[in-house]
N, C-alpha and C positions, 0 to 999 in steps of 0.2 A: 755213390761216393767216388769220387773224382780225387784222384791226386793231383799237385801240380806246385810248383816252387811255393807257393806262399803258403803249402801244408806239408809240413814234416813227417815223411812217411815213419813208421817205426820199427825200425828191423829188430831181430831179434835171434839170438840162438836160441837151442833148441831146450840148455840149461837154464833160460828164463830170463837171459839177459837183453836190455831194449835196449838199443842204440837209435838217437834220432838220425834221420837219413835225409837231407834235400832232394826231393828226386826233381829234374827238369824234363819238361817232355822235350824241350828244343835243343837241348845239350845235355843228354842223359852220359854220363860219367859210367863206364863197363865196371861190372863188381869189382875186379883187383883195382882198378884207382880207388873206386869208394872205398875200398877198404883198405887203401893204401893211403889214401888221405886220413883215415879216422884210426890206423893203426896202434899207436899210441891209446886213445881211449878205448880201443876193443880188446886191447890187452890188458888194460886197468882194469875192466870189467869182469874179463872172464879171470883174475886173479881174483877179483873181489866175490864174484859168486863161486870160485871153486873153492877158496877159505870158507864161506858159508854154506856150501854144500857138504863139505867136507866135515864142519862141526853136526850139521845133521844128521851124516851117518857115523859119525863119532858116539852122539849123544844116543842114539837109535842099536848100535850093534851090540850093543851089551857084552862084550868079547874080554873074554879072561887076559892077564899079562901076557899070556904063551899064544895065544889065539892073536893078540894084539904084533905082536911081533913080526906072527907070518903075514897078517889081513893088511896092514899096509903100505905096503912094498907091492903088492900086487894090487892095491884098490888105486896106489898113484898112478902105476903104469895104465890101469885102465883109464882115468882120467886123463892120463896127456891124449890118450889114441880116441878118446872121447873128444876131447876139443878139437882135436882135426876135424870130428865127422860135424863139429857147433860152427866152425870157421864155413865149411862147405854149404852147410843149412844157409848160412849169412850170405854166402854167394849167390845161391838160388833165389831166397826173398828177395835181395838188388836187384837180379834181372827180373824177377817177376815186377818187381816196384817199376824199373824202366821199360817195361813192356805193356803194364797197365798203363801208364802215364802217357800213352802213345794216347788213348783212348779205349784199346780195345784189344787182348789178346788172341792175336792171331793162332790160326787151329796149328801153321805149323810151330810156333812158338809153345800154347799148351801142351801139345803132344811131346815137343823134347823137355820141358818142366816138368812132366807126368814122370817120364821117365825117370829124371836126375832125382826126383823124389823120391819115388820105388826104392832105385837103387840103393838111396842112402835109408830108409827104411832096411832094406836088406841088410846094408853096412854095421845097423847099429842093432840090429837081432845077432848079425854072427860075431859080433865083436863081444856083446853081454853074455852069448854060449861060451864062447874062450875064456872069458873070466871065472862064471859062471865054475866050468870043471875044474879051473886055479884053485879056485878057493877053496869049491868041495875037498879036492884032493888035498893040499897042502893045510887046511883049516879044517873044514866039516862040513857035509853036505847041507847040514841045519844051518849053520850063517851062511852060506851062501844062499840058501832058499830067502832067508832074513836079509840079506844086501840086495836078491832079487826085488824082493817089495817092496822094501826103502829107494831103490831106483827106479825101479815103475812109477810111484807116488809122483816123487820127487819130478820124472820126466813127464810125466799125465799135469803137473800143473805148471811145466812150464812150455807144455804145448798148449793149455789151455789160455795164457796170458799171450802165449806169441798168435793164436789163432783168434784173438779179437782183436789183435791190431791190424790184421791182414783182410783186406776188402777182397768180398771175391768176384774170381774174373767175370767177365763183359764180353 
């Protein structure tokens, strides 16, 4: 599977949102312009799936008035510092997009993908632990264990939609 202007690559964060993407192999555009050009709709998006992510674990947390109170003030906070780490994801698929699109990614190009990937893997384990003890602490260790599974889910199927639009390397 070949990318190349007349196919719309499909980017994606990591909350399940697609963004079509033109990638060119003869004039491939660096992540910050691509995302500098589509800013406006990547911001409509990620408003739109963080309202509907957000009624998910609404509907899902089952949390009393008083439990309500403390749980989201700290579930928002983790979601702004969660779409940093969805904007980052989108930066890495572009360059992977412009780097498959060459034909072929090169070992030094995989090896620093590999890594920026790790990393943000890393990023998004000790970001989910820091909430994680929030909530224990200020809520209950039981909703947090219950906001635990409701965001593994949640992020398990929108890795699973952003990993079938991504061809792999060559």
């Amino acid at each position: 599977m070949r990318l190349h202007s007349a196919l719309a690559f499909c980017a994606a964060l990591s909350t399940g949102f697609v963004l079509p993407l033109a990638a060119h192999a003869e004039d491939t555009p660096s992540s910050s312009q691509v995302m500098e050009q589509h800013k406006q709709a990547i911001n409509n998006r990620i408003a739109d799936i963080d309202y509907k992510r957000k009624r998910i674990v609404e509907a899902n947390m089952k949390l009393t008035p008083q439990e309500t109170e403390k749980f989201w003030p700290i579930y928002n906070s983790y979601r702004t510092e969660a779409d940093k780490l969805s904007k980052q994801t989108l930066a890495i698929i572009i360059d992977y997009a412009n780097s498959y699109n060459t034909g072929s990614v090169s070992n030094d190009e995989a090896a620093k993908l590999q890594k920026q990937v790790l990393e943000l893997q890393d990023d998004r384990q000790d970001l989910k632990e820091k909430y994680l003890k929030r909530i224990a602490k200020e809520v209950s260790p039981q909703r947090a264990l219950r906001f635990l599974q409701i965001e593994d889910q949640l992020d398990a199927m929108a890795l699973l939609e952003v990993s079938r639009e991504i061809p792999l390397a060559e």
